[in-house]
N, C-alpha and C positions, 0 to 999 in steps of 0.2 A: 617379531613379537612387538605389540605395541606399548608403547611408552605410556605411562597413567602420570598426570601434574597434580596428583590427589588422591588422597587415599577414600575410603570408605563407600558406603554404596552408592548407585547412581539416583540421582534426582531424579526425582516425579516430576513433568511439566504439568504444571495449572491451565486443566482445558478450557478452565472458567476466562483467561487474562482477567481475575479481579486487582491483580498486582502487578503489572507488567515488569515495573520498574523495580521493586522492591523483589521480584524473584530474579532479574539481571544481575542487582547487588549480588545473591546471592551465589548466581553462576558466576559471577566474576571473581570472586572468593575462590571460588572452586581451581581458578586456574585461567591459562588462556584458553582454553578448550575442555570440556568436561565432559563425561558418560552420562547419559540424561538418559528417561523410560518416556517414550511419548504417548499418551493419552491413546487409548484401542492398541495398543501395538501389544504383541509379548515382552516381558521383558528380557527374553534372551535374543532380542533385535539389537543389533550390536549400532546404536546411535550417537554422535559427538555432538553436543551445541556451541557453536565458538562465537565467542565473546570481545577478543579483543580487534581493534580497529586493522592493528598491520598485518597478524595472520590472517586473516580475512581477506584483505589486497592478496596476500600471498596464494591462497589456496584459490581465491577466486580467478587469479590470472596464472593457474597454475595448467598444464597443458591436459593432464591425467586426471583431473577432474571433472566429473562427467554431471549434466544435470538428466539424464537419459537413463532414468532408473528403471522402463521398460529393459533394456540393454544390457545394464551393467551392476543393480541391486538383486544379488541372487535370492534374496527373501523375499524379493515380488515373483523371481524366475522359477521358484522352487513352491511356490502357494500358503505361502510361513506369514504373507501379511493376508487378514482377514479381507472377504469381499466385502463385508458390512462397514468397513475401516471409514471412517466420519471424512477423512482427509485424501481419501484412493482418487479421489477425480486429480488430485497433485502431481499423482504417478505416475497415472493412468491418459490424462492426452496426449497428445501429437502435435505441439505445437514448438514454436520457437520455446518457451520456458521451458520445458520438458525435452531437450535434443540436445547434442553432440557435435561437435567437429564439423563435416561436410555438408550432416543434415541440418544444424545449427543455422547455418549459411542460408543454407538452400529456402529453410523457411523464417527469418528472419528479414528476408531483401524483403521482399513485397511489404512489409509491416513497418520497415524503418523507411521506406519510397514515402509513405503518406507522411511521415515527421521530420522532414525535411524542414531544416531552419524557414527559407521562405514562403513553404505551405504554412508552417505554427502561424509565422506573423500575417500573414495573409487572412488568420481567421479574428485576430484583434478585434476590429471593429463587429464582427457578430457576437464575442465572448463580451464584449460591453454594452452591447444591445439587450442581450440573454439577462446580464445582472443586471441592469437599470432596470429591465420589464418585471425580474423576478422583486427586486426592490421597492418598484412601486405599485406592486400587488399587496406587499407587507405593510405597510403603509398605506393604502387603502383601505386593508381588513383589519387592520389592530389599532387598538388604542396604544396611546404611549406609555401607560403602566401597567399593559395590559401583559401577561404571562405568552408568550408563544413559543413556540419549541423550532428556533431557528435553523437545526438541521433538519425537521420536514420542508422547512419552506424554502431554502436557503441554500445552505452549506451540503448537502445532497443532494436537491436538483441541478444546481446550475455543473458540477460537473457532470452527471449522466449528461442533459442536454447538449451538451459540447461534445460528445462521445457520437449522441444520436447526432449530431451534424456530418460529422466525420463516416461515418459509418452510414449514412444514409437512412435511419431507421424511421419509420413512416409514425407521424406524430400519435394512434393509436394504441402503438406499442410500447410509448414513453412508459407508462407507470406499470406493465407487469413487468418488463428489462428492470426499474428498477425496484419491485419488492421483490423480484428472483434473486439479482446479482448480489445480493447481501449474503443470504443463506450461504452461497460458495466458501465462506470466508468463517460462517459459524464453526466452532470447534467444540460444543456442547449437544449438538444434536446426535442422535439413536442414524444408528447405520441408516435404517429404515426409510429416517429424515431426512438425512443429507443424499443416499441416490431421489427419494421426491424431490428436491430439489433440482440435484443434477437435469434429472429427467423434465422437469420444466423447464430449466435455460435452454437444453437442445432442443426442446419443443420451439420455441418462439426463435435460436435462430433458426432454424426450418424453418418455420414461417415468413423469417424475413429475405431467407435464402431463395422462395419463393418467389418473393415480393420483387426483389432485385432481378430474378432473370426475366420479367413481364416486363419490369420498369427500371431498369440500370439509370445510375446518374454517375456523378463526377465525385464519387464517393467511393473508399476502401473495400464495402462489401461487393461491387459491383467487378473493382480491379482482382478480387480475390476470386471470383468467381470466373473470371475470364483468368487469370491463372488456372484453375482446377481444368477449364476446360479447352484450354491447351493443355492439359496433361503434366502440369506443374506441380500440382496439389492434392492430393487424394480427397474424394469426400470427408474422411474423416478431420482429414489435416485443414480441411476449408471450414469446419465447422467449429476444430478445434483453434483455430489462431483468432476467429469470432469470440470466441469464449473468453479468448485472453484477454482481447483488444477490450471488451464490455468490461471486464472483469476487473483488470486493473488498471483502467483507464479513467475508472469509475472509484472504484476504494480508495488507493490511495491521496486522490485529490480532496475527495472525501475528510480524510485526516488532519489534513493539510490545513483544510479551512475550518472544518471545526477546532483542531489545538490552536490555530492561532489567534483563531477568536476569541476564546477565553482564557488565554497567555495575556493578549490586547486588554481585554477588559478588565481585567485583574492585576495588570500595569500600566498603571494611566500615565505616570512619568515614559513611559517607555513607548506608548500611545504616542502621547505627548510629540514626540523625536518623530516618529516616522510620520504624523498629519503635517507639522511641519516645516517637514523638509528636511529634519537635521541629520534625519537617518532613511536612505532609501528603503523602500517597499523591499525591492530584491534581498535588504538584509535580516529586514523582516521573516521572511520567506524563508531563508537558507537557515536561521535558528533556529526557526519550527521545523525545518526537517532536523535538525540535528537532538532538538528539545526531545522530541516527540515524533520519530520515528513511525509514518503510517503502517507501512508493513511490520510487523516488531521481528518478527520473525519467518524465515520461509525456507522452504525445503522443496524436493530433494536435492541433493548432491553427492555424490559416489565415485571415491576413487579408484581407476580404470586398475591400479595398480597402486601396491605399496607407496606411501607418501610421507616421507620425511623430512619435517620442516625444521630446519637446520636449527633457527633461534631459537625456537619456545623448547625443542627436542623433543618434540611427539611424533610419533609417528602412526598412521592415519591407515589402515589397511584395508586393501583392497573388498570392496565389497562394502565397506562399513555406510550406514546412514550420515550425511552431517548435515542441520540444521544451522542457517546463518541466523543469527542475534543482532537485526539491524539497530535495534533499539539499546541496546545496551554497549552497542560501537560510537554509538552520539553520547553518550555521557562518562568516556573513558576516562578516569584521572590524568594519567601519564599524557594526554594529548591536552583536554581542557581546563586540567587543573583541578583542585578541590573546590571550586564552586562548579564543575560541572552538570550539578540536579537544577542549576537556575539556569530561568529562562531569562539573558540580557541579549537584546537587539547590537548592544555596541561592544561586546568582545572581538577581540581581532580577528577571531579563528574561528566560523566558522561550520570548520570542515565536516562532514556526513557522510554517510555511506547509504542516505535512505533510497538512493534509487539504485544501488546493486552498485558493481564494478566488473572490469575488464569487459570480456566479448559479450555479456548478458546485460550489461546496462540498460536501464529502462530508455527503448527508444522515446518515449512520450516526456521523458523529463522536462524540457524544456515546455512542453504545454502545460504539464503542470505548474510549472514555476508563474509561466506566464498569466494562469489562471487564481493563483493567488497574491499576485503584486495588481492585477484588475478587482478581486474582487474585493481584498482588504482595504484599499483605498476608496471604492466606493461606497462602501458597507458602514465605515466609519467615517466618512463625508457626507452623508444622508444621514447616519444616526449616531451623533457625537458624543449622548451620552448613552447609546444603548450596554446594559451591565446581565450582568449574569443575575438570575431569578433566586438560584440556591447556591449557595456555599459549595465552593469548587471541589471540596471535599466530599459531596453530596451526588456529584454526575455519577451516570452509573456506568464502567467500560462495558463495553461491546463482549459476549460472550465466544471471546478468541482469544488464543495466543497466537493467532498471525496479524488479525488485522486491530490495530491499535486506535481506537475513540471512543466514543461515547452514543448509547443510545439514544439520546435526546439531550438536547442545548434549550435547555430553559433562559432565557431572555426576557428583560423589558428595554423596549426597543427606545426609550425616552423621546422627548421632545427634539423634535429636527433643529430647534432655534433656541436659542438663551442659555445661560450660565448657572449649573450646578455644581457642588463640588464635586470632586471626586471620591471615586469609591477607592475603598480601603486597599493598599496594596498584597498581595500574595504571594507568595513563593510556588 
């Protein structure tokens, strides 16, 4: 029988994320873990959203929890979740995110081979080439009080292009990879919507899967491909671990640099520290994940069997959905204290869960990290006083509750040279 840390009915999750943070509050309230309804699903889907930072480590390095919900979610197995479900591509691959135990392993090597500490730094000087060319394109085409919306130019490209290096993606296919890869992530589209989408991502990789066996290089899709065909990878499994590598190799760096840009700009004392010197980039970096967790949320995961977590006293049973709450793990009281909702550069702590834990750790962490201690520091060395356009209250979140930003980063990019004052600070 499972143990409930709360009474009354289960929560509605917000497919809109117009509040990411302020409905964590509210799961957090609720317990360390809570029955939640997820947006398309029935609500007789037996789901858990867990919120707090150490059940999380727990369940996540726990042996009988499975993210292989083809396997081990009998409401996928039984036809109880709809085919039109906005989030079924979640479920539904074949990839390292989506696998288990042996198979976990099995396809998980080839994808953590390419993120090998000195592969990451070996791509350094191209990740610095990418933002200086993308920066002095911006800078070319705008005026310094001129309005531009620094995630199309910006804070979106330069990660997908770092992805397309890696992956070998032929420069053509830059910008449908990136107005497809968004969609994956939307949680307000019509069944309809979300397979049109799906159904374009595996168009174009097809395409690129093409591409690669004409023209192989020293690139991931190439190594993936000569996996499949020694008999390593299934075609599904070679298109599906493509999927992931775009997908989230792409988003959450995405996040990354947009929160901290308008974290940055909206704390020019805290700016201030990390230009310099007095606070490295890297700590930079590691607040914004912990601030402003890019994935806020991600699913699935399914225990192989009954789970009893000895602390909280819940118990988790077999079969059940659970939803991790990365976003609301970064602003825990009990770990960060009660200014945890502020974004400070110079807290001692801190710790995050934005890139996963245990055996599913985001193998790409490190390039992400690396991709925002390069691009913050050049970003705001070229444009010292560039400030937010609108009232930080005014950005409008990304129509998800998994992937946590903003549709568009209104900016003026200020003057490269001379002394303005500073803009007003924000919480």
């Amino acid at each position: 029988m499972t143990a409930l840390p709360q009474a009354g009915c289960p929560h509605r999750i917000d497919a809109t994320g117009s509040d990411i943070h302020g409905e964590a509050d509210a799961l957090r309230a609720r317990g360390p873990a809570t029955r939640v309804v997820l947006p398309g699903l029935p609500d007789t889907i037996r789901t858990w959203v867990v919120t707090d930072p150490g059940l999380i480590r727990r369940l996540l390095a726990h042996r009988n929890i499975s993210k292989d919900a083809r396997q081990h979610w009998p409401a996928l197995r039984e036809g109880l979740v709809p085919a039109d479900w906005s989030e079924r591509v979640w479920v539904d691959v074949v990839n390292a995110l989506g696998s288990y135990g042996p198979e976990h392993q099995r396809l998980r090597r080839p994808i953590a081979d390419a993120f090998q500490t000195r592969r990451v730094r070996a791509l350094v000087p191209r990740i610095e080439a990418i933002t200086h060319d993308l920066l002095d394109a911006l800078q070319a085409s705008h005026d310094p009080d001129e309005v531009v919306d620094l995630r199309q130019h910006f804070t979106a490209k330069l990660p997908l292009a770092v992805v397309n290096i890696i992956l070998g993606v032929p420069a053509p296919q830059h910008d449908a990879f990136r107005e497809a890869v968004g969609g994956l992530f939307t949680t307000t589209e019509t069944g309809e919507e979300a397979q049109a989408t799906v159904k374009r991502v595996y168009e174009l990789i097809g395409a690129l899967i093409e591409h690669k066996k004409t023209a192989p290089g020293d690139d991931i899709t190439s190594a993936l491909i000569d996996a499949h065909e020694g008999g390593e990878l299934t075609p599904g499994e070679l298109a599906d671990s493509l999927m992931l590598l775009i997908g989230a190799g792409h988003e959450t760096t995405v996040g990354l640099l947009t929160h901290g840009t308008v974290n940055l700009a909206t704390h020019r004392d805290q700016l201030h520290l990390a230009t310099t010197g007095q606070v490295p980039w890297s700590d930079v970096v590691e607040e914004t994940l912990r601030h402003q967790a890019p994935i806020a949320t991600i699913l699935p995961r399914v225990p192989v069997d009954d789970v009893t977590d000895e602390e909280s006293g819940i118990t988790f049973s077999a079969g059940d959905l659970i939803v991790i709450h990365y976003a609301a793990a970064g602003r825990d009281l009990a770990v960060h204290g009660p200014d945890a909702d502020k974004f400070n550069v110079t807290r001692p702590d801190h710790r995050h869960l934005a890139f996963g834990y245990g055996v599913h750790l985001c193998p790409g962490a490190e390039l992400a990290r690396l991709e925002g201690r390069v691009a913050f520091d050049a970003l705001f060395d070229r444009f010292p006083h560039l400030e937010l356009a609108v009232d930080p209250t005014q950005l409008k979140p990304l129509p998800s509750y998994i992937s946590n930003g903003y549709q568009t980063l209104p900016v003026r990019l200020g003057h490269p040279q001379g002394n303005r004052p500073p803009a007003e600070d924000h919480e």
